[in-house]
C-alpha positions as CSV (number, residue, x, y, z in Angstrom):
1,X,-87.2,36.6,-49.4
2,X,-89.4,34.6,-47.1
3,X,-88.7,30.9,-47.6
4,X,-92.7,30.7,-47.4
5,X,-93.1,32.6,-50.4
6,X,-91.1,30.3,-52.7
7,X,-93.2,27.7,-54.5
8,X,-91.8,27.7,-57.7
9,X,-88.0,26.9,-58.6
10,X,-86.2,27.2,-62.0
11,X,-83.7,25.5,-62.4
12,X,-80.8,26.1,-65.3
13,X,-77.9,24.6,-66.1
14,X,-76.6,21.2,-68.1
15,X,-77.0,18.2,-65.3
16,X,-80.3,19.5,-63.5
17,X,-82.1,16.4,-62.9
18,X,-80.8,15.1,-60.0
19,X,-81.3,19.2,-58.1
20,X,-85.5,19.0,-60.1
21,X,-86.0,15.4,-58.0
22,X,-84.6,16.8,-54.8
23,X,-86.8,20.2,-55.2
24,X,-89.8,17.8,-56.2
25,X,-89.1,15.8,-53.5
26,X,-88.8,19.3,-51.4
27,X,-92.6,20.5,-52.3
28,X,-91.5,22.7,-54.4
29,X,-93.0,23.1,-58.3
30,X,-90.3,22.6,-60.7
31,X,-89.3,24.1,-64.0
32,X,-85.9,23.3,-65.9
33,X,-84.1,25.2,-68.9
34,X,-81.8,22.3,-69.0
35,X,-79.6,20.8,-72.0
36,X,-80.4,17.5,-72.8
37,X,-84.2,17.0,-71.6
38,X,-84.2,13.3,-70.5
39,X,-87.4,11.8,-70.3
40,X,-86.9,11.4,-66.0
41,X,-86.5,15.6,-65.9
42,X,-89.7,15.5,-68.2
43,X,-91.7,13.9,-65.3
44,X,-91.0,15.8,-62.4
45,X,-90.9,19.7,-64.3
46,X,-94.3,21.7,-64.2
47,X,-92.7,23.0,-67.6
48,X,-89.5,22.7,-69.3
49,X,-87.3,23.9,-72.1
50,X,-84.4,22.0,-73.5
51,X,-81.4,22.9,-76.2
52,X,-81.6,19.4,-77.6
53,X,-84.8,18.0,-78.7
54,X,-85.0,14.4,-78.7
55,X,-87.1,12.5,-80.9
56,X,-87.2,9.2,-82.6
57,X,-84.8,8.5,-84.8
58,X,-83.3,11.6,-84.9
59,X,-80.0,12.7,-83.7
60,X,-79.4,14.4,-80.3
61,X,-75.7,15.8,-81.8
62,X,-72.5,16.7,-80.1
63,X,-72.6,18.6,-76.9
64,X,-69.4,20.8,-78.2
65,X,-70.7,22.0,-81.2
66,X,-74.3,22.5,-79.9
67,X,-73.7,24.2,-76.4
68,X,-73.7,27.7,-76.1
69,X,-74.5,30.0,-72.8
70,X,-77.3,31.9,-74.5
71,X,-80.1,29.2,-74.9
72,X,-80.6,29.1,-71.7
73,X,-80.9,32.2,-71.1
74,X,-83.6,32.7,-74.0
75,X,-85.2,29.4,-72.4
76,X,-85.4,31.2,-69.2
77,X,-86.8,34.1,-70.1
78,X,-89.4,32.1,-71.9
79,X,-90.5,30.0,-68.8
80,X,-90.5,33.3,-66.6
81,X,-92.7,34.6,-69.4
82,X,-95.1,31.9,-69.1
83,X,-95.0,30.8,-65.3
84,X,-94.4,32.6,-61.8
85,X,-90.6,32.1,-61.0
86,X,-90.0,32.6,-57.6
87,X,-86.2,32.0,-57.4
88,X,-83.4,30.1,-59.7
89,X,-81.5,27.4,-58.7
90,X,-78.4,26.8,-60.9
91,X,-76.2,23.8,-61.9
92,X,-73.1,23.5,-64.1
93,X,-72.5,24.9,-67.4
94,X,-72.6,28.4,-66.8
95,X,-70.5,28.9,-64.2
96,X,-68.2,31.6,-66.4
97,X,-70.7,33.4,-68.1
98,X,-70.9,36.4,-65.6
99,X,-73.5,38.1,-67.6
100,X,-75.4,35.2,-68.3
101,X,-75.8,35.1,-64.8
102,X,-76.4,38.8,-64.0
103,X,-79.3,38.5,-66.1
104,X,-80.6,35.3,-64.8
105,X,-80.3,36.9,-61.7
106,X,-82.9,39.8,-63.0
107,X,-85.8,37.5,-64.1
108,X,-85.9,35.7,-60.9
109,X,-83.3,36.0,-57.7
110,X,-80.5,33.2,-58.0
111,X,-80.7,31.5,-54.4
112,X,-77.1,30.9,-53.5
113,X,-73.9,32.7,-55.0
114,X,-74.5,35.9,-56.3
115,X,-72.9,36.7,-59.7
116,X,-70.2,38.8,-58.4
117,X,-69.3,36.1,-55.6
118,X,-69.6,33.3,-58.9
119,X,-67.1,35.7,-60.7
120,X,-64.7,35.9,-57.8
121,X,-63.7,32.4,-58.1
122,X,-64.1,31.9,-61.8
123,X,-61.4,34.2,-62.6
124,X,-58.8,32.2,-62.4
125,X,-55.9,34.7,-61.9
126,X,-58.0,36.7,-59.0
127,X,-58.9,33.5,-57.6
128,X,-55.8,31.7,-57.6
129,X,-54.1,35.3,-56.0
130,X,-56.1,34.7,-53.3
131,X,-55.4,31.4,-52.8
132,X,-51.8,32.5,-52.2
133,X,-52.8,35.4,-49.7
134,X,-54.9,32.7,-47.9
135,X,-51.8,29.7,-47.6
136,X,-53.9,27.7,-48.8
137,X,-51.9,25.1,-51.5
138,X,-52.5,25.0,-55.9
139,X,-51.0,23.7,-58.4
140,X,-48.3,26.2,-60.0
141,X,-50.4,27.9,-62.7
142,X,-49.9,30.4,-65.5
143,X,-52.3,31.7,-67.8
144,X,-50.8,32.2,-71.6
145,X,-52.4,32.9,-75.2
146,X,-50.2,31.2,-77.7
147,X,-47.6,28.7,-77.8
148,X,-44.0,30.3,-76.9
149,X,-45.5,31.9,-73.9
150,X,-46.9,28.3,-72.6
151,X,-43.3,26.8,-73.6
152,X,-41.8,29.2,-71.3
153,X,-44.7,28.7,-68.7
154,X,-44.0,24.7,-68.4
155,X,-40.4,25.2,-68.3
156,X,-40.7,27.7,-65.2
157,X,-42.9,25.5,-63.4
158,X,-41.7,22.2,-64.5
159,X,-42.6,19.3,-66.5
160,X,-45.0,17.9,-66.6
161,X,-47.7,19.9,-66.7
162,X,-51.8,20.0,-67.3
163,X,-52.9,22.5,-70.2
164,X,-56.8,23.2,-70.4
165,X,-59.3,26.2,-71.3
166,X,-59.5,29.3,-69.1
167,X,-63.2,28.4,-69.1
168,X,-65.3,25.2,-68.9
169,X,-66.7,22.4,-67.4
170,X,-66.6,18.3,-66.9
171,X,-63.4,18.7,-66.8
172,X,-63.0,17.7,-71.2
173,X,-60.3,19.0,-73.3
174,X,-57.6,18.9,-70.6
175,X,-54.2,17.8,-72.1
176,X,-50.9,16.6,-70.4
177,X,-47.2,17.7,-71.4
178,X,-44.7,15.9,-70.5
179,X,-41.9,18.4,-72.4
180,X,-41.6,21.2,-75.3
181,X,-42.4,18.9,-78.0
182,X,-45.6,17.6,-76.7
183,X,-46.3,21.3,-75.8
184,X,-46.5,22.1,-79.3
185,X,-49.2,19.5,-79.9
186,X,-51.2,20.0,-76.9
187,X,-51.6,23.6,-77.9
188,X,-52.8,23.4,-80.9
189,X,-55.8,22.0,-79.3
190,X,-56.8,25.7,-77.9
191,X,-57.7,28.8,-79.1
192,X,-57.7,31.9,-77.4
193,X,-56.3,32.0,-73.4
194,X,-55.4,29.0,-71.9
195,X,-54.2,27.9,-68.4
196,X,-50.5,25.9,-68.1
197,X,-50.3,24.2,-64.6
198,X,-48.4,21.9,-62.9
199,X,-49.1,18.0,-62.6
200,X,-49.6,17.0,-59.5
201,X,-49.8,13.1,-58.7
202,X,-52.4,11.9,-56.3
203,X,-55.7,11.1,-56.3
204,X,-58.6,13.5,-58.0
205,X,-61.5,14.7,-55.0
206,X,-64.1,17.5,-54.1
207,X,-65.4,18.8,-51.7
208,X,-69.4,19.2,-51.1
209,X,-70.5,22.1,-48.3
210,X,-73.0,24.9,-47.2
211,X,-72.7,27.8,-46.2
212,X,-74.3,30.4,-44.5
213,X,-73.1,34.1,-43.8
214,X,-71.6,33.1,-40.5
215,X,-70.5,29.5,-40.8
216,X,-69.5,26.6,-42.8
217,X,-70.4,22.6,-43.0
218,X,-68.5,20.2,-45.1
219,X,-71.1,17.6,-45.5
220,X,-68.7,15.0,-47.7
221,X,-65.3,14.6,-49.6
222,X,-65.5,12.5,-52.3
223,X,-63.9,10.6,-54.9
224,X,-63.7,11.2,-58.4
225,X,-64.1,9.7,-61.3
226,X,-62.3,10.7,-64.0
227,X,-61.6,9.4,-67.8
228,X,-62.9,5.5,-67.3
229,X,-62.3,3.6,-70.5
230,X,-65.3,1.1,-69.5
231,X,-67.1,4.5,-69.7
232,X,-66.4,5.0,-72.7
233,X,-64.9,8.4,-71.4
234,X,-62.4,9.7,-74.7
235,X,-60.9,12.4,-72.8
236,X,-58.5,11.8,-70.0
237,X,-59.5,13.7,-67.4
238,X,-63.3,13.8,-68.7
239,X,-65.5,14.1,-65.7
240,X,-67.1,10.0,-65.1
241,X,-68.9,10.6,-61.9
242,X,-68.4,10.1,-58.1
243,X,-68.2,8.1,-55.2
244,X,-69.2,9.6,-51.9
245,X,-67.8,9.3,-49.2
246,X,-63.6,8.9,-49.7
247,X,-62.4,7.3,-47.3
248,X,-59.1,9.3,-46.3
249,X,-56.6,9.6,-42.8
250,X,-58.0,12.1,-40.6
251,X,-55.0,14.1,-40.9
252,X,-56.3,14.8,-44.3
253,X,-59.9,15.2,-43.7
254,X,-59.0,18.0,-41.1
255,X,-56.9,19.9,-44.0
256,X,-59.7,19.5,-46.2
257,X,-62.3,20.9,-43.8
258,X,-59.9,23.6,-43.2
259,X,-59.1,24.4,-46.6
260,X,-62.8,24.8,-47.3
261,X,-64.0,26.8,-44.3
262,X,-61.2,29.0,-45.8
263,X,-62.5,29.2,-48.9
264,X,-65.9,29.6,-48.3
265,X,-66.0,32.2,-45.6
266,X,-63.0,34.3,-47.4
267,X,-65.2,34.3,-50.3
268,X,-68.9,34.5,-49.1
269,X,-70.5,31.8,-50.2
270,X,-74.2,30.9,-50.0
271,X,-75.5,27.0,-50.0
272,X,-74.5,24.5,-51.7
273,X,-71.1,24.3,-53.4
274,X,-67.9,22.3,-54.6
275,X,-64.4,22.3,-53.8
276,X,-62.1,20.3,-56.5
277,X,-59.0,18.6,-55.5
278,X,-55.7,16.5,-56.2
279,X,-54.7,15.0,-52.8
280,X,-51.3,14.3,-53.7
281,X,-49.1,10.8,-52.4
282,X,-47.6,13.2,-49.3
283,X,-51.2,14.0,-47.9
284,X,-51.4,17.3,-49.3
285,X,-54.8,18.8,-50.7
286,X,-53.8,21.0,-54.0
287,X,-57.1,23.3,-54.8
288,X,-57.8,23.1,-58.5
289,X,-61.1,24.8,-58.6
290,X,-64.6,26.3,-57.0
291,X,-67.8,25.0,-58.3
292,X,-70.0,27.7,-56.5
293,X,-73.7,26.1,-57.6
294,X,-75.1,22.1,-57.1
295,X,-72.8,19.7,-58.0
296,X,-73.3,16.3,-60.0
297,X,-73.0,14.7,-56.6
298,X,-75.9,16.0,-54.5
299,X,-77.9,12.7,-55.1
300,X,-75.3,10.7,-53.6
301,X,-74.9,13.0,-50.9
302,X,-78.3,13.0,-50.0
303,X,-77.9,9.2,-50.0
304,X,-75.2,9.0,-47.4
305,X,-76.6,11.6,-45.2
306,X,-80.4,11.2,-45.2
307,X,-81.2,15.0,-45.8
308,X,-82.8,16.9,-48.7
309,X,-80.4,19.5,-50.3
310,X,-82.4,21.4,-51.8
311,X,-84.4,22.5,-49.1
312,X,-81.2,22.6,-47.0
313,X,-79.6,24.6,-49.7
314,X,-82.6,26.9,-49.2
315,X,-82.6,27.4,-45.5
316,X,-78.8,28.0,-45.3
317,X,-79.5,30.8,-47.8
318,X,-82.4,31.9,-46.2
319,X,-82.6,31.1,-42.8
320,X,-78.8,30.9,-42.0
321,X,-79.1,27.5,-40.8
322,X,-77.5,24.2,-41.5
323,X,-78.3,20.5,-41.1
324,X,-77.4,18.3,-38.6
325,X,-75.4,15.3,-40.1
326,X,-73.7,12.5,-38.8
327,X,-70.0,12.4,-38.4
328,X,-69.0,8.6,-39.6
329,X,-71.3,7.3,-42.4
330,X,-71.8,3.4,-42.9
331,X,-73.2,3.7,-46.8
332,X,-71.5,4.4,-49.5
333,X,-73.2,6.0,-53.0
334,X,-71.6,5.8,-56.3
335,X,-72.4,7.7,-59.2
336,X,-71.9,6.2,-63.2
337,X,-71.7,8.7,-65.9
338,X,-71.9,6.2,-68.9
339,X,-70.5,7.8,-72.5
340,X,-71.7,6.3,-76.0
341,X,-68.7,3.1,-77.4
342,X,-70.4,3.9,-80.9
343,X,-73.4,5.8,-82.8
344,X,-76.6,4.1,-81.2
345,X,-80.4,3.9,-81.0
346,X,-81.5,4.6,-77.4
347,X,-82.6,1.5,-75.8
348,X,-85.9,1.9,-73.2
349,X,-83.8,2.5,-70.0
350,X,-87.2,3.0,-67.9
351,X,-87.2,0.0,-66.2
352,X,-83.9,0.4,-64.4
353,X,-84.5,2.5,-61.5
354,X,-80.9,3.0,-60.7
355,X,-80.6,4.7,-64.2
356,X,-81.0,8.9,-64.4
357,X,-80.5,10.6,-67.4
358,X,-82.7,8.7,-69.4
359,X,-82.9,9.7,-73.1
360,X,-85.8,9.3,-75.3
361,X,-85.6,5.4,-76.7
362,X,-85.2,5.2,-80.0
363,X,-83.1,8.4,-79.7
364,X,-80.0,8.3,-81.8
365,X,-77.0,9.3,-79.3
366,X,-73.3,10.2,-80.8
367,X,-70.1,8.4,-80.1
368,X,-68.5,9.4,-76.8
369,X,-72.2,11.9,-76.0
370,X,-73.3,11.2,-72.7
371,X,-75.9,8.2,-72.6
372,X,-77.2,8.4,-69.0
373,X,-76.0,8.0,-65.6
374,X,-76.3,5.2,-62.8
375,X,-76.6,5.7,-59.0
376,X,-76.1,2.4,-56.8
377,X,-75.6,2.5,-52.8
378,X,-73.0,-0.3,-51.0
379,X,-71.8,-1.0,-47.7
380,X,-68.2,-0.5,-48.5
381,X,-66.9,1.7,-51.8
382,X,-65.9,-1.5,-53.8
383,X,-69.3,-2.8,-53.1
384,X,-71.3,-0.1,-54.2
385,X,-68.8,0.8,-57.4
386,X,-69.0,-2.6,-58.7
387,X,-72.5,-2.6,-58.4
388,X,-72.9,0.5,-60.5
389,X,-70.2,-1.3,-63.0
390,X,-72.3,-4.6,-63.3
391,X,-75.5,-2.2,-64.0
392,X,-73.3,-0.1,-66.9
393,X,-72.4,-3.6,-68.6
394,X,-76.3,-4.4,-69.0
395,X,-77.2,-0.8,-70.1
396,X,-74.2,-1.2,-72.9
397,X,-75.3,-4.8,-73.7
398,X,-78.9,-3.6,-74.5
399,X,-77.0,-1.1,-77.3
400,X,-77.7,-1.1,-81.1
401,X,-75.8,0.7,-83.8
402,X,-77.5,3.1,-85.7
């Protein structure tokens, strides 16, 4: 498909505001069958369908109970219905819903992974078998379905271990074990298959690159954020943002790069994906798992760089060619996710442009449900993360109970 004939992008997934600005800022006309339907995706879609509907003094519920992949396929199929589609651009929350995707993939052509290459990394035991065949280093994993089989998984690989879903995203409901006993607890968390891996100390990355048939660019490696109680965050590993760029030895950056040229050309990717991490204390980079769409730190990215990822995203896929970025970076971007303390009433969050996300005021939001998130820019990463602290401690000081 002609880059020239593609005017107007869909784009699906839960966190899609950040890939709609980029594509807006891009030329491109925007549509978005997106989750939450904050106000700022609102302003920059042509049209838009949302799971939750926000109103006034109504509640926007729990995103556990209220998720499912088939909304947005129905809200999809309902834009396509109504508006020319010329290609789909996807972000998280469907990233193991193979048919989902197949048939996404049918209304409108998914620019970037197809849903085969999608399925090849998202099956964890094909995936993680590969790994293996490729050297390239993960944490010790097994995949169980009830709780003597997970028992006898953690005491193969070792205490203590990490014990999540097969599938998911943002990283929530991931439990620790540190032996048998708290096995049996953690369990009962789960139904149906669930992955038992080894712990592996170290600090929590990603990856962010593009691809192209031929070649491979690793445009940052970033830190995570992951379970901030100042967030509000409830689960421990729950996903809290980003800051990009980490600042690592370049003994470590070089394995990283490697690890994801690896990846990405052993796999065939297409644009813009996400490599996750634990680099542990010895300097070594443990894969824990592909994100093969946009990732929830593209605005930063574009922040540090100075380039448009959409419309890079599109040229690697189209063109086969990659940006031109520089090699040392002298800003830093970090990225908020801020979680509800209590049961609240929406403030007006308008008038902070450093705020995305922004919910409907008057909007009743859950305890622990996202409440928005907050990009600030720094010279240095303590500069620019304590900026985007200071700027969560206003939002949560404008708060009301419900």
């Amino acid at each position: 498909m002609p880059k020239s004939e593609i005017q107007n992008l869909l784009v699906v997934g839960i966190d899609t505001v950040s890939i709609a600005n980029s594509a807006k800022k891009a030329g491109y006309k925007i549509y978005a069958a997106d989750y939450f339907g904050d106000m700022d995706l609102r302003c920059v879609c042509s049209g838009f369908r949302a799971v939750i509907k926000q109103k006034r003094g109504k509640s926007c519920g729990r995103i556990e109970s209220k998720f499912k992949p088939e909304p947005f396929l129905k809200m999809a199929k309902s834009l396509s219905e109504k508006y020319k589609i010329d290609a789909i651009l996807l972000s998280s929350g469907l990233d193991d819903d193979f048919n989902i995707l197949r048939e996404l993939n049918d209304l409108a052509p998914i620019l970037g992974n197809s849903p085969r290459i999608v399925e090849g990394v998202r099956k964890k035991p094909r995936f993680f078998k590969e790994l293996k065949r490729l050297g390239i280093d993960y944490p010790e994993t097994a995949i169980v379905k009830n709780i003597d089989e997970a028992k006898a998984a953690a005491a193969k690989i070792g205490y203590p271990v990490v014990v999540k879903p097969l599938r998911g995203f943002g990283r929530v409901s991931i439990r620790t074990a540190l032996n048998s006993k708290e096995m049996e607890r953690v369990v009962s968390f789960f139904t149906g298959e669930i992955l038992v891996q080894k712990f592996i100390y170290g600090l929590h990355a990603s990856i962010s690159l593009l691809t192209t048939t031929k070649d491979v660019k690793v445009l940052t490696i970033n830190e995570q954020l992951l379970g901030l109680r100042f967030l509000f965050q409830q689960e421990s590993f729950g996903y809290c943002g980003n800051i990009v760029p980490l600042r690592i030895a370049d003994s470590i950056l070089k394995k990283c790069k490697h690890i994801a040229e690896k990846i990405a050309l052993n796999f065939h990717f297409q644009g813009s994906n996400g490599i996750d991490l634990v680099i542990s204390k010895e300097g070594i980079p443990y894969v824990v798992e592909v994100n093969p769409r946009f990732q929830g730190t593209l605005e930063c990215v574009e922040r540090v760089l100075g380039i448009n990822l959409v419309e890079s995203h599109i040229n690697a896929c189209l063109h086969g060619s990659l940006p031109t970025i520089k090699e040392k970076t002298s800003t830093f971007c970090t990225r908020l996710i801020l979680y509800s303390p209590k049961r609240i009433i929406t403030p007006d969050l308008t008038p902070f442009w450093e705020v995305r996300d922004v919910p409907l005021p008057e909007s009743i939001i859950e305890k622990g449900e996202p409440l928005c998130s907050i990009i600030t820019e720094g010279k240095n990463r303590n500069f620019a993360f304590q900026k985007a602290r200071k700027l969560a401690e206003s939002v949560y000081n404008m708060l009301n109970p419900a």
